[in-house]
C-alpha positions in Angstrom: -135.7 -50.5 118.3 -136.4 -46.6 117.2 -140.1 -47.5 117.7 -139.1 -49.0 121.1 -137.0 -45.9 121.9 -139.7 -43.4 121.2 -142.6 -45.6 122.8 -140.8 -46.3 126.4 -138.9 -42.9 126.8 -137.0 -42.6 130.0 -138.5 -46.2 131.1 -135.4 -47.7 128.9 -132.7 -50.6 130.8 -129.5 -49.8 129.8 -127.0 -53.0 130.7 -123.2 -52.1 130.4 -120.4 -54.8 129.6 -116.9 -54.9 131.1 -114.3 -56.5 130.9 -110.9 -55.7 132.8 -110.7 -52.9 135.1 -107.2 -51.5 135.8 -108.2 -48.2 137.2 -110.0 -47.8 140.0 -110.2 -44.2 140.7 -111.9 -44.2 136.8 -114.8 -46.7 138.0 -115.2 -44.5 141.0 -116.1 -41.9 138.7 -118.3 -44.0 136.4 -120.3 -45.2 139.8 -120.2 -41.4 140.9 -121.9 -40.7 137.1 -124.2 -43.8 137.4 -125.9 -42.1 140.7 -126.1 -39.2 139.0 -128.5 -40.5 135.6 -129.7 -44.0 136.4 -131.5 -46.3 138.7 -128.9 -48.4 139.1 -130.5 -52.5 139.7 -129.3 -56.1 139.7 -129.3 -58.4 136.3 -132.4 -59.9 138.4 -134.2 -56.9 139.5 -133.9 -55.2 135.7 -135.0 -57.9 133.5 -138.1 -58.4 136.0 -139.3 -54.6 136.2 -138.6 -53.8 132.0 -140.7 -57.3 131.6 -143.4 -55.5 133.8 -142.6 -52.0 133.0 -142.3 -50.8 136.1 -139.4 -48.7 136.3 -139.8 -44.8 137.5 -136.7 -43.6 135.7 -134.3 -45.0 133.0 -132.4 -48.0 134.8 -129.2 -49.5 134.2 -127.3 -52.5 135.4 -123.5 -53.6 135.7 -122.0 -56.8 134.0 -118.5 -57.8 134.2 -117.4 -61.0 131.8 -114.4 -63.5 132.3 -113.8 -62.6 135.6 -110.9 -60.4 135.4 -108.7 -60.4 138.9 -108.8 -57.0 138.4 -112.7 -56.8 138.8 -111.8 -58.2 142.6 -108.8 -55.8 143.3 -110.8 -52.3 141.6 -114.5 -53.0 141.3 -115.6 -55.1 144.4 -114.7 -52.7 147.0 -116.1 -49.8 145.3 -119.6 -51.9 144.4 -119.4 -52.9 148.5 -118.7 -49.7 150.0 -121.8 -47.9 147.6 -124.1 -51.1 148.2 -123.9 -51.1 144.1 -125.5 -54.6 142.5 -123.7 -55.9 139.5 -123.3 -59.5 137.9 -119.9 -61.2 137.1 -119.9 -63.9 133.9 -117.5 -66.8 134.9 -115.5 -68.9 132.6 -114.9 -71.9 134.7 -112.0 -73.3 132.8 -110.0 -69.8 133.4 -110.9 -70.5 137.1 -109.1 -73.6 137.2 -105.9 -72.4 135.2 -106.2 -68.9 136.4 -105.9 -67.1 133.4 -107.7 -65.5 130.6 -105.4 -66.6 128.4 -104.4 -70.0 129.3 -101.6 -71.1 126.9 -99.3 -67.7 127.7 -100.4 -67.4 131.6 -101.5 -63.9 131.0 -104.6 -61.9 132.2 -105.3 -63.3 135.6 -108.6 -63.7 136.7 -110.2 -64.5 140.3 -109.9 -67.1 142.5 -112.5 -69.2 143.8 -112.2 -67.7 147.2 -112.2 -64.0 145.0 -115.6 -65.6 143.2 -116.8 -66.4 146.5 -116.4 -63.1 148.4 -118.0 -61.9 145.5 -121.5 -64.0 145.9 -121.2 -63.8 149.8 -121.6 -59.8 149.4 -124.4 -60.4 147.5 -123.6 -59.7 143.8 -124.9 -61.7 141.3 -123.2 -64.8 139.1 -123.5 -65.8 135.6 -122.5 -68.6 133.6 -120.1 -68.0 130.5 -119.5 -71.5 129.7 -116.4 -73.8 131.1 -113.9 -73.0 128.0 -115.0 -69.7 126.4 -115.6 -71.0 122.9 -117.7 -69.4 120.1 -120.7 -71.4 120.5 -121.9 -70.1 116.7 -118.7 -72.8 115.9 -119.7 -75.4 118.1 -122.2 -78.7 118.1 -125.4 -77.9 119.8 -124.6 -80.9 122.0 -121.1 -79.1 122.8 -122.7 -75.8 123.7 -124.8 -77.3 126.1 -122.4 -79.4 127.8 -120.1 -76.1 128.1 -123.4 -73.7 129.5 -124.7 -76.6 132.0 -121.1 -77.7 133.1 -120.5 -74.2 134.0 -123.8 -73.3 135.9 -123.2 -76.8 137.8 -119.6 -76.1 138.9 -120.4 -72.1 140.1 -123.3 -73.1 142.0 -121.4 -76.3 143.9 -118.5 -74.0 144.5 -120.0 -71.6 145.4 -123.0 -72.2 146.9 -125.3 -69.7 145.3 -128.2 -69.8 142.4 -126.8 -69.2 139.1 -129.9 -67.5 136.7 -128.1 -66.1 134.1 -125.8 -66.9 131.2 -124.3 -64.4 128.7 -122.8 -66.0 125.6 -119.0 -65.7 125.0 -117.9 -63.0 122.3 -122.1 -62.3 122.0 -121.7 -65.3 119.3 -124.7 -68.1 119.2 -126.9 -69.7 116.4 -130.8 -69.6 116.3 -131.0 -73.2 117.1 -128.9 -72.9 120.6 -130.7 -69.1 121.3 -134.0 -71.4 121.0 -133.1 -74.1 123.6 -132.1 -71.3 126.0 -135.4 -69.7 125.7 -136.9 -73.3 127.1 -134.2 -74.2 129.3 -135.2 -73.6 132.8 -132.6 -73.5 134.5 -131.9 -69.8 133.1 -133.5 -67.0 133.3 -132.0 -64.6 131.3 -129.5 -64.3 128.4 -127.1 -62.0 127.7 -125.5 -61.0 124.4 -123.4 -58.2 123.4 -125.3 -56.5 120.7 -125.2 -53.1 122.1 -128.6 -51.0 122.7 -131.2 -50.5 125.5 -133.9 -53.0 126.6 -137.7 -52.2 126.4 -140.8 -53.3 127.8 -142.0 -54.2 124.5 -138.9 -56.9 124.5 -139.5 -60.6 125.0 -137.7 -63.7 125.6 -134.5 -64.4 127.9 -133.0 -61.9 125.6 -130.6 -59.0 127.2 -129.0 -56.7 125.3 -125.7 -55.0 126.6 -123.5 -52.3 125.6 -119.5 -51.5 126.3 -118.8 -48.8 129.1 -118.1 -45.6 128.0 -114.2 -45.1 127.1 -113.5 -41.5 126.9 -114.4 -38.1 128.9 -117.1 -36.7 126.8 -120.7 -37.0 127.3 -122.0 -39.7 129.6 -125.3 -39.6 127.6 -124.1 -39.6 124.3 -121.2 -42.0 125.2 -124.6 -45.0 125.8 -127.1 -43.4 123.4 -128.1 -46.5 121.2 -126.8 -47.6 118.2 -127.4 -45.9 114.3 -128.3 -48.5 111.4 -125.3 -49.3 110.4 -123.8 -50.3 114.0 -127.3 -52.2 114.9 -126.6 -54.3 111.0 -123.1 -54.8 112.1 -124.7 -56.0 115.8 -126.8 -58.4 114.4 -124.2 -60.3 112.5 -123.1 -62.1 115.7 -125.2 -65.1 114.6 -123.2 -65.8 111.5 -120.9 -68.7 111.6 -118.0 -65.9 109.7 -117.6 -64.6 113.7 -114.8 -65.9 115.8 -112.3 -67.1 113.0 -109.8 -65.8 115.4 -111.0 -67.4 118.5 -112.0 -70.9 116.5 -108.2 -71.7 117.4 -110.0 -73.9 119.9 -111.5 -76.4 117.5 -107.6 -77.4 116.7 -108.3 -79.4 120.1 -110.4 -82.5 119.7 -113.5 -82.1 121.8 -114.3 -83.8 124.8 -115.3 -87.5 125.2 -118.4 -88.4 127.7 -115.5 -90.2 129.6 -113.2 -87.2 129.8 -116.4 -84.5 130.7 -117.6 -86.5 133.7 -114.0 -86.8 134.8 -112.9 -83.6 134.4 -111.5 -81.6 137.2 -113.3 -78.3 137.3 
């Protein structure tokens, strides 16, 4: 990565993670800052130029996961009324509830008329699976049920191509990471292991960091990770993740029966 850093300079793609918005005057001011340093692209637009190094200046895309409500009522009409790109990750099993956090009814998230304003501006949709498990927990034959089912359901709802996937919690195993890299019917992957992207990069691969939190230097708030951060990053492949979230596998997975008759 230091190599990378050194190597590409300026020609770097930063790609920041969000979650929940609840202020909107404070992402007015990250957009303002985000004129102001970067060449701000779609998911689509950055993965292609960093593969063919052809950026001018250092880039940086928007990604929003879950599809908090709040990403509708805060983000969308300041991404509209700037002409900014971003891409939303939808959990299609918090669609259908219409919650994050399904058991208490907490954390609303969008609608499917929210979801489809969203596409018909123009702003890009990602698959996050149908239930938001840790797929470093799951069956390979699980994971790919809950990627595919996903992608399937946002593109027949709402009528747009769905290229991208980012894994939920940034947890995977090398054997599902490898399947993605063949599966065609994505053409990137996003994680949460958080520093830039290079030219030198390969594979579906993309790399994303958390929006900046405080007032202090936008710069040094996104500068990449040191050693011990990047070692602590790449632990999201170990099967110790998610011992909070794996709560889910107290459920008994789904029959064949009970996927193709489930209403999504």
């Amino acid at each position: 990565m230091k190599k990378a850093e050194f190597q590409s300079g300026s020609r770097a793609w930063t790609v920041l993670c969000l979650h929940e918005v609840t202020d909107r005057e404070s992402f007015a001011q990250l957009l303002g800052k985000l004129d102001d340093f970067y060449q701000v692209v779609s998911l689509s637009e950055g993965f292609q130029s960093i593969r063919s190094d052809s950026f001018d200046k250092h880039a940086l895309t928007l990604t929003f996961d879950d599809g908090d409500k709040t990403v509708w009522e805060n983000c969308l009409p300041e991404l509209r009324r700037r002409g900014m790109p971003a891409c939303l990750f939808v959990c299609t099993g918090f669609v259908s509830s219409g919650f994050r956090e399904v058991s208490t009814g907490r954390y609303p998230v969008m609608s499917w008329e929210d979801l489809k304003e969203w596409a018909d501006v123009g702003l890009e949709v990602g698959s996050h699976t149908v239930n938001h498990i840790p797929l470093n927990q799951a069956t390979l034959e699980r994971a790919k049920w809950e990627i595919l089912e996903s992608r399937h359901t946002l593109e027949m709802r709402l009528g747009c191509r769905v290229p991208h996937f980012a894994y939920p919690w940034g947890y995977y195993t090398n054997e599902l990471d490898d399947w993605l890299q063949k599966e065609e019917s994505f053409s990137t992957v996003s994680t949460t292991i958080p520093r830039d992207n290079y030219p030198e990069d390969r594979g579906k691969l993309i790399y994303r960091k958390p929006a900046p939190q405080r007032n202090g230097s936008f710069r040094e708030d996104l500068k990449n990770p040191t050693l011990y951060e990047a070692v602590r990053a790449a632990h999201q492949q170990s099967i110790l993740n998610g011992l909070a979230p794996v709560m889910w596998r107290l459920g008994s997975e789904p029959s064949v029966e009970e996927r193709l008759t489930q209403d999504l």
